[in-house]
C-alpha positions in Angstrom: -32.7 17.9 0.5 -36.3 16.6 -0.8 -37.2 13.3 -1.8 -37.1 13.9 -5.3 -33.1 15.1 -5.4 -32.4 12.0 -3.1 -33.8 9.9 -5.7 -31.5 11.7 -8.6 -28.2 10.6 -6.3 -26.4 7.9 -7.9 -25.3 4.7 -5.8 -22.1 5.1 -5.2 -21.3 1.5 -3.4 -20.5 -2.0 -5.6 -23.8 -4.0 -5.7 -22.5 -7.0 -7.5 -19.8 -8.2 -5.5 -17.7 -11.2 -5.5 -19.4 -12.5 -2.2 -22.6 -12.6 -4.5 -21.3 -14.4 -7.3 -22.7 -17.8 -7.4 -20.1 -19.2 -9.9 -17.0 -18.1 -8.3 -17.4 -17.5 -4.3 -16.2 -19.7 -2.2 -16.7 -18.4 1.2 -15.5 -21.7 2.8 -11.7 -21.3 2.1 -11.6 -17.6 2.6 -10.7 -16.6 -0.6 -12.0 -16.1 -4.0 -11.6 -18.8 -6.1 -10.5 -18.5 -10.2 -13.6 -19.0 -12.5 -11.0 -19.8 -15.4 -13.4 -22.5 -16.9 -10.5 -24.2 -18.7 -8.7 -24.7 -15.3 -11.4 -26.0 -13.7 -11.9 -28.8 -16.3 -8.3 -29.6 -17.2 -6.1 -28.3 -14.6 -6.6 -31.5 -11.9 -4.9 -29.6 -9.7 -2.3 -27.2 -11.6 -4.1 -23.8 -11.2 -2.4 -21.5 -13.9 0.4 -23.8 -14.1 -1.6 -25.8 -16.4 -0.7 -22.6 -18.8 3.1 -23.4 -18.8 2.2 -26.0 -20.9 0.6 -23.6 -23.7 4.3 -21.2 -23.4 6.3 -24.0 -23.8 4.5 -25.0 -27.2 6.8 -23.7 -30.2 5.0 -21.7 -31.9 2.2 -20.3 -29.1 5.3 -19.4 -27.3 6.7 -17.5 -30.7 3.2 -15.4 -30.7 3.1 -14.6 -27.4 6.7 -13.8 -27.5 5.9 -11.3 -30.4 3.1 -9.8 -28.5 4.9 -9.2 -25.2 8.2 -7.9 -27.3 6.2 -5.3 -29.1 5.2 -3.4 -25.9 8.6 -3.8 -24.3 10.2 -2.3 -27.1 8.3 1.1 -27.2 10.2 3.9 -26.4 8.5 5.8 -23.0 8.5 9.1 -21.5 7.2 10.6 -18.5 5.3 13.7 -18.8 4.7 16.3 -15.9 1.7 16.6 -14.3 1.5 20.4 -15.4 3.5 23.3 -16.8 4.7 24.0 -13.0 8.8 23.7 -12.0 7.4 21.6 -9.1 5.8 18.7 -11.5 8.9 19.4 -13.7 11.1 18.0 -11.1 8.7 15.4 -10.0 8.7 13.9 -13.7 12.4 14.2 -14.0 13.0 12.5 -10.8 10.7 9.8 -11.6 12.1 9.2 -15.2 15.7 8.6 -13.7 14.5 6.2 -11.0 12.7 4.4 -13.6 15.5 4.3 -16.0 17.7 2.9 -13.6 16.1 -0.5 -12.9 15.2 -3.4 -15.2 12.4 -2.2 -16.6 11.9 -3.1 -20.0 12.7 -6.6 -19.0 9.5 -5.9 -16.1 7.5 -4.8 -19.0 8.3 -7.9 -21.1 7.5 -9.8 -17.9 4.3 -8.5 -17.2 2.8 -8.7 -20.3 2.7 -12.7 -19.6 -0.7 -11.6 -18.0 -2.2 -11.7 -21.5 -1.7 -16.1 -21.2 -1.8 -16.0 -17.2 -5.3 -13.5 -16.7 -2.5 -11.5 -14.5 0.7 -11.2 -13.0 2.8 -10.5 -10.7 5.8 -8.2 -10.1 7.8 -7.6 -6.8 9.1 -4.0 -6.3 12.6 -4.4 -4.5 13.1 -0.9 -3.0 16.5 0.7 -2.0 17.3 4.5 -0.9 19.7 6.1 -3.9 20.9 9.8 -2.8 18.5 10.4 0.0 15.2 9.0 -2.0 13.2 5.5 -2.3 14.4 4.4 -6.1 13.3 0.4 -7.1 16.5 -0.9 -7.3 14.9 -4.0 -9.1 11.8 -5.3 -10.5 11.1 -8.9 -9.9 8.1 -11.1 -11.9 6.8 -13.5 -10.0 4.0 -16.6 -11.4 0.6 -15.8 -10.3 0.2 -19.4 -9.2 1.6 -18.4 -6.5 -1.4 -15.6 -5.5 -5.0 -15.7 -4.8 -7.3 -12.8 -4.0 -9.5 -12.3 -1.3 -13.5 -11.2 -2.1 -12.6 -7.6 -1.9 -9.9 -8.3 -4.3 -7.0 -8.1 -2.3 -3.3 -10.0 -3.4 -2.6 -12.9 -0.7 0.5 -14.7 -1.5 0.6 -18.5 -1.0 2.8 -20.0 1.5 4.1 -23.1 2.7 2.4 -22.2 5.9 -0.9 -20.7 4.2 -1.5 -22.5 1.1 -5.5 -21.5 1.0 -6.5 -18.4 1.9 -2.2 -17.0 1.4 -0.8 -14.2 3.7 -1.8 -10.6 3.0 1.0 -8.6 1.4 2.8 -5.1 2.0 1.5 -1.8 0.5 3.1 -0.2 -1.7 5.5 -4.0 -3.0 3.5 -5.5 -5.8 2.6 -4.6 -9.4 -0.3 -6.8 -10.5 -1.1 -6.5 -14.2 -4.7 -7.7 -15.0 -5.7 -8.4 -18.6 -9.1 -9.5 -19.6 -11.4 -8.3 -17.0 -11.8 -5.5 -14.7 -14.6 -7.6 -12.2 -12.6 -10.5 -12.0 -9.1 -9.9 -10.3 -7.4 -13.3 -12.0 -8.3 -11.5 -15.0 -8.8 -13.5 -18.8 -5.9 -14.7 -20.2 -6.0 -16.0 -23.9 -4.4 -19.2 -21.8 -8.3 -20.6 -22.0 -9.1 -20.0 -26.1 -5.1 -21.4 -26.2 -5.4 -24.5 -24.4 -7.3 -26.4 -26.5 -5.8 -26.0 -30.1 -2.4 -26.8 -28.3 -3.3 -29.7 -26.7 -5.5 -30.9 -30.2 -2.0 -30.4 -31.8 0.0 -31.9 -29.2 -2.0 -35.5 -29.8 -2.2 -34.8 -33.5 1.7 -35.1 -33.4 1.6 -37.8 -31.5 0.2 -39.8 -33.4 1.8 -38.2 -36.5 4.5 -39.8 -34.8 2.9 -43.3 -34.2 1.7 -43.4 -38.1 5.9 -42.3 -39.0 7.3 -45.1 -37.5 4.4 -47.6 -38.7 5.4 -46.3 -42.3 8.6 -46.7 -41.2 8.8 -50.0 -40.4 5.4 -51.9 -41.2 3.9 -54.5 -38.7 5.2 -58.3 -39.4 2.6 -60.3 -39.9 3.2 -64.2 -39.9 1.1 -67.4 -41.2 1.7 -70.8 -39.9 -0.7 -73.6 -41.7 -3.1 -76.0 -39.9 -1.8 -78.3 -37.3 1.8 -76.2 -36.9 3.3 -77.6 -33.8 4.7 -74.9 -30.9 8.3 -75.3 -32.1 6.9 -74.2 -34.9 5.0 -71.0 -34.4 7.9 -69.9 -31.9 10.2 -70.5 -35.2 8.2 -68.0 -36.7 7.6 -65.7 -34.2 11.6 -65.6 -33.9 11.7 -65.0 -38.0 8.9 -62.5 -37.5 11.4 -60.5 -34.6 14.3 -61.1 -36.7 12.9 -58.7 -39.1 13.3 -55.3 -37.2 17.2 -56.2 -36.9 18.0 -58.1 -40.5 17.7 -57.2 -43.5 16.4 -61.0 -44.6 15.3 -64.2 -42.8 15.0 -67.7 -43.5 11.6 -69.7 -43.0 10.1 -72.8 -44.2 8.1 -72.6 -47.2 5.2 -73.5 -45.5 5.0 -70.7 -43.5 4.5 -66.6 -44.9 5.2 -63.5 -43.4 3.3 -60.4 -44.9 4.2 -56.5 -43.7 1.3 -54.5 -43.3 2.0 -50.8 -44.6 0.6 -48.0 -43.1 -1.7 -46.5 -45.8 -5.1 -43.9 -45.8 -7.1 -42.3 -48.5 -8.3 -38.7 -48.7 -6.8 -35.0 -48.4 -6.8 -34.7 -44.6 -3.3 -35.3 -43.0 -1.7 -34.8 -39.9 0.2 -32.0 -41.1 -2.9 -29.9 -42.2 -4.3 -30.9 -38.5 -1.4 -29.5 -36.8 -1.1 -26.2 -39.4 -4.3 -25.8 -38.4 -4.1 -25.5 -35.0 -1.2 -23.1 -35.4 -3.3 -21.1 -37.3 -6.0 -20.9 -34.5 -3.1 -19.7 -32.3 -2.0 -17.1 -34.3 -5.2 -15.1 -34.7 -6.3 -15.8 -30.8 -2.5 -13.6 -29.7 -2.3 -11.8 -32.7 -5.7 -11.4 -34.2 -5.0 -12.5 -37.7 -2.5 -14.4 -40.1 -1.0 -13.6 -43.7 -2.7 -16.4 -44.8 -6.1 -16.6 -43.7 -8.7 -14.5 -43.3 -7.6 -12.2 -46.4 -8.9 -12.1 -49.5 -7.9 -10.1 -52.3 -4.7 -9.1 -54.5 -2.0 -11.2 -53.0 0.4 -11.1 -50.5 0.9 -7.1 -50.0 -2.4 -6.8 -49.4 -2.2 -9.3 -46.7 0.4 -7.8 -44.9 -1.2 -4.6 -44.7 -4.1 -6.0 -43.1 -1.7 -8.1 -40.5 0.0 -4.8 -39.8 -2.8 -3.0 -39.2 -4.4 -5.0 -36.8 -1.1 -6.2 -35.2 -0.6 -2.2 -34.3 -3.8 -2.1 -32.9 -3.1 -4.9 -30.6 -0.1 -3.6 -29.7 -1.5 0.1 -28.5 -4.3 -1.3 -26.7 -1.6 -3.5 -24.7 1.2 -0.8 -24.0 -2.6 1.8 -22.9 -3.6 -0.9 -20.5 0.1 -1.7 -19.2 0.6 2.1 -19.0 -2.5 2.7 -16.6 -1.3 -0.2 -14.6 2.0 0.9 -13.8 0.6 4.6 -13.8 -1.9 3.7 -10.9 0.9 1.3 -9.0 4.5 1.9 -9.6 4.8 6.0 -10.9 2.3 6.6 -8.0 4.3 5.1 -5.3 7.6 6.7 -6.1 5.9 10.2 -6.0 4.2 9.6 -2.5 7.3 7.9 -0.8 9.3 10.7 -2.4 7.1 14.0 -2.4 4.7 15.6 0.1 3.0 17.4 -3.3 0.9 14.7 -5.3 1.7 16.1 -8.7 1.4 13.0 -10.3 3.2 12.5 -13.7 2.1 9.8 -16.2 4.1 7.5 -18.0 3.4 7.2 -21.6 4.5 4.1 -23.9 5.0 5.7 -26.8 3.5 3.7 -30.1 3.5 6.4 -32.3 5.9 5.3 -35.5 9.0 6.9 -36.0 9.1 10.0 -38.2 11.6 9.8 -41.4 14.4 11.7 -40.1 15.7 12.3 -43.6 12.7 13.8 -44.8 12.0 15.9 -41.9 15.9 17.4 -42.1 15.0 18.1 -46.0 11.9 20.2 -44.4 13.7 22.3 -41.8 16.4 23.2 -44.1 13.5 24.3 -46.6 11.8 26.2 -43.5 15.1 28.1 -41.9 17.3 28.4 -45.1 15.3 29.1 -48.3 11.8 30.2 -45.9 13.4 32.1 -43.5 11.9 31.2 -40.5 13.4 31.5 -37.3 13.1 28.2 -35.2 13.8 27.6 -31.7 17.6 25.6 -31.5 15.5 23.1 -28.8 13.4 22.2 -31.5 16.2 20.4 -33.1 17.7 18.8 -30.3 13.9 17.6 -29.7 12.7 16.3 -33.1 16.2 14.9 -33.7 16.8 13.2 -30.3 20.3 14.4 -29.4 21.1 15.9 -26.0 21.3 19.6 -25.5 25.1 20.4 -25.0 25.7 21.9 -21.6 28.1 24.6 -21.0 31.9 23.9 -21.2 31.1 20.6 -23.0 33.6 19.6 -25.6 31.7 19.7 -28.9 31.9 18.8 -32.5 32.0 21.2 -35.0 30.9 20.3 -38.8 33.5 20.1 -41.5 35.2 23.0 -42.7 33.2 24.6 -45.6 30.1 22.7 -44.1 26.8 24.9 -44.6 24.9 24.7 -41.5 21.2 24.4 -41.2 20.6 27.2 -39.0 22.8 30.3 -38.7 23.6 32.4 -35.5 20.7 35.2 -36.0 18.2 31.7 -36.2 19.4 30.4 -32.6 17.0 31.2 -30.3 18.8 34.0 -27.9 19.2 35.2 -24.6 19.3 39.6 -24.9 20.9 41.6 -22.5 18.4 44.7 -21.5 20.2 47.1 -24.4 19.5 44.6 -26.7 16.2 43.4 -25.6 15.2 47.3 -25.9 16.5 47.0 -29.9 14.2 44.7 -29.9 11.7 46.6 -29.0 12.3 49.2 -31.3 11.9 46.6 -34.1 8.4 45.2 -33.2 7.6 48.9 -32.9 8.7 49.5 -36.4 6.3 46.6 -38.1 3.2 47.7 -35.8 0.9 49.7 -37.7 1.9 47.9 -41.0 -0.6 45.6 -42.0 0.8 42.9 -44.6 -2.8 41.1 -45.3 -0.6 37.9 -44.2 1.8 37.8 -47.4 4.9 38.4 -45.6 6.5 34.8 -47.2 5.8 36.2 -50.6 7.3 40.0 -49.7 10.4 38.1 -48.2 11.0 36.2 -51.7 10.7 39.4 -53.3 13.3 40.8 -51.4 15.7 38.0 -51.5 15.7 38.0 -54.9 16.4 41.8 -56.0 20.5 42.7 -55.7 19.5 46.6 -54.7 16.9 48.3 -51.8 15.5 49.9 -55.4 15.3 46.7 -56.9 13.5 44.8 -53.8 11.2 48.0 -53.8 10.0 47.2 -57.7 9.6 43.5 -57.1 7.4 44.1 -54.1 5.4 46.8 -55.4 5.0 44.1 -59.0 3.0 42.2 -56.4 1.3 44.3 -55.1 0.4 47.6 -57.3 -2.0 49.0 -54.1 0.8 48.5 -51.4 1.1 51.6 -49.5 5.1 52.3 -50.3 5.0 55.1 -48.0 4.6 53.2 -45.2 6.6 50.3 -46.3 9.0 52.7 -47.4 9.1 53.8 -43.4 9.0 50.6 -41.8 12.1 50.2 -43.8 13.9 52.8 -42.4 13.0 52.4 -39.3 13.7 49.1 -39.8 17.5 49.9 -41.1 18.0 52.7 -38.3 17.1 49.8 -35.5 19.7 47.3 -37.2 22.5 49.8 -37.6 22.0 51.1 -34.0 22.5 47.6 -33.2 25.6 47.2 -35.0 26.7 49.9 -33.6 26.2 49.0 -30.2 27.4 45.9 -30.4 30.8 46.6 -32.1 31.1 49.1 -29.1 31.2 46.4 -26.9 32.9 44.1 -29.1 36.3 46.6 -28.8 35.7 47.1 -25.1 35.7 43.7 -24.5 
């Protein structure tokens, strides 16, 4: 290899590493410590605990809530790695053993990296007919991990409370949001903090102004000269006011109330609608009230939809390639010598109008004539495929169905396969310039073979009726052949 295609060969190592990083290295303890500049600031101690305080605030809790609740209630599926039995089986394997632990309430769980940066979830393993399952998945709060320079999970222990104790392969789910240099990741806990906390003392002294209105500061007025008895007299007056509704004084002496009063349009309601308003776009990227111009509230709404669904897909396609690269991968390789790896999908596709779509098959098979595979139905409409033997039940007496037999997709014994054959022999040769729709409502609508013939030859004067006329036939020997046959077996049976 010459110089020059050495040069051409891209550097495959990590240049900037953490051990580099000025800001956030600290070699000293062993570990690599959280740039979170919010933290370091404000959290005298806390770590990521100093978050808690942002999900326990009413309505930043309600956003977040929202935003964690609309990935954990996507519908999911797991889909092969290829067309192969083998992947099949993988993927089916790997769907049950997912289904069977708590994962939507994991899902739910982890999303709480969006406030935390990350998070943490413990994979409790078990062995369900002969294979590794998770039997349970358990969140844990990532104050309780740090990461090393090579960004590796240490968990915090009485007995390590720097640098932590490494952890097992193959036990932990660590969702990162924010940041794919930095392993603590960039939660919206640091944009959050602040309009909490400027709400939090905004109601404070809401509060503080409330119970001044409520009960206005005594103020009392002794003349020149008033001896100590008194000034305690009035002092005594002025403290018999918060209990009685009147008191007595000599008329010497005044007491005034001092009411709490202010000027202008700013109030400590608008202060603390404010803040909430901050909140609400940092989780959810807009409001219905601000932000929007235009026609009203509709037109608000759409906006908020929009970009709520947005949100929403970019979460459950970064959750999804987590779990992908942790949890799906770990079940195949403690499971399967192949690595056919499947990937689980979180579906945010909206649901399709099931009435509407029913209105469009029956249009298709009935009036169209299409023949359509029976597992399309059971597909599109979600119900399970009956197996053999199964107790079923039948539609009403009288009921049209959607599909009849001949429409059911079918299994053909060789006799009948060979039929078959015959008929796909009959139409080759036969070219019907792709208007066999519009020949097949001619047909349907004549009451005689002659009849169909005119209607089909109306539409097209230059058909060649010979050779339609043949096709026919052949056509009409194949299907009474097959009638025959089968009513052969039918008595023999």
């Amino acid at each position: 290899m010459n110089e020059q295609e050495t040069s051409k060969k891209p550097v495959t190592d990590e240049i900037a590493v953490a051990t580099k990083d000025i800001d956030i290295f600290q070699g000293y303890l062993g570990r690599l410590e959280n740039p979170d500049p919010t933290i370091l600031s404000e959290g005298k101690g806390k770590g990521l605990k100093l978050y808690d305080e942002v999900d326990r605030d009413a309505h930043a809790g309600s956003v977040l809530q929202t935003r964690y609740l609309a990935v954990a209630g996507l519908e999911w599926e797991v889909i092969p790695a290829d067309d192969s039995a083998k992947a099949q089986a993988i993927a089916d394997f790997v769907r049950e053993a997912v289904d069977g632990c708590n994962f939507t309430q994991a899902i739910q769980e982890l999303m709480q990296a969006v406030l935390y940066g990350f998070f943490v979830a413990e994979v409790l393993w078990t062995v369900r007919s002969g294979a590794w399952v998770p039997q349970k998945l358990i969140a844990k709060h990532p104050r309780r991990f740090v990461f090393t320079p090579e960004r590796e999970l240490r968990l915090l222990t009485p007995g390590n409370m720097v640098a932590g104790e490494p952890v097992p392969e193959r036990k932990f789910i660590t969702f990162t949001y924010g940041s794919s240099d930095n392993p603590y990741g960039k939660g919206l806990g640091q944009k959050l903090w602040w309009p909490v906390w400027f709400k939090k003392n905004g109601i404070k002294f809401w509060l503080i102004f409330l119970d001044k209105w409520g009960s206005p500061t005594a103020v009392g007025k002794y003349p020149a000269g008033a001896t100590k008895e008194q000034k305690d007299m009035l002092l005594e007056a002025i403290e018999a006011i918060r209990q009685e509704t009147g008191v007595t004084i000599p008329e010497s002496m005044v007491i005034d109330l001092l009411e709490a009063s202010r000027s202008g349009n700013i109030t400590h309601e608008s202060l603390c609608e404010y803040m909430d308003r901050q909140i609400s776009k940092a989780v959810l990227g807009q409001t219905l009230t601000t932000e929007v111009g235009g026609e009203g509230s509709y037109a608000a709404s759409r906006t908020h939809d929009e970009i709520r669904n947005e949100i929403r897909n970019a979460d459950s396609d970064l959750l999804a390639e987590c779990l992908n690269g942790s949890l799906i991968r770990w079940l195949v390789d403690l499971n399967f010598p192949d690595r056919l790896y499947p990937w689980l999908d979180l579906r945010t596709e909206e649901k399709a109008d099931l009435k509407a779509r029913a209105e469009t098959d029956r249009i298709v098979v009935r009036e169209m004539g299409l023949p359509v595979a029976v597992d399309y139905f059971y597909d599109t409409y979600g119900y399970p495929k009956p197996d053999k033997g199964a107790e079923l039940i039948q539609p009403p007496q009288g009921a049209a169905p959607l599909f009849s037999e001949g429409d059911r997709e079918r299994t053909f014994t060789p006799e009948q396969q060979a039929l078959e054959g015959l008929a796909d022999a009959a139409l080759a040769g036969v070219d019907l310039g792709g208007n066999e729709e519009k020949i097949l409502a001619a047909v349907r609508a004549a009451s005689s073979f002659d009849e169909a013939m005119e209607n089909v030859l109306a539409l097209f004067p230059d058909l060649d009726m010979e050779g339609l006329r043949d096709m026919t036939e052949r056509a009409i020997f194949n299907a009474e052949m097959y009638g025959r046959r089968t009513a052969i077996d039918d008595r023999d049976a």
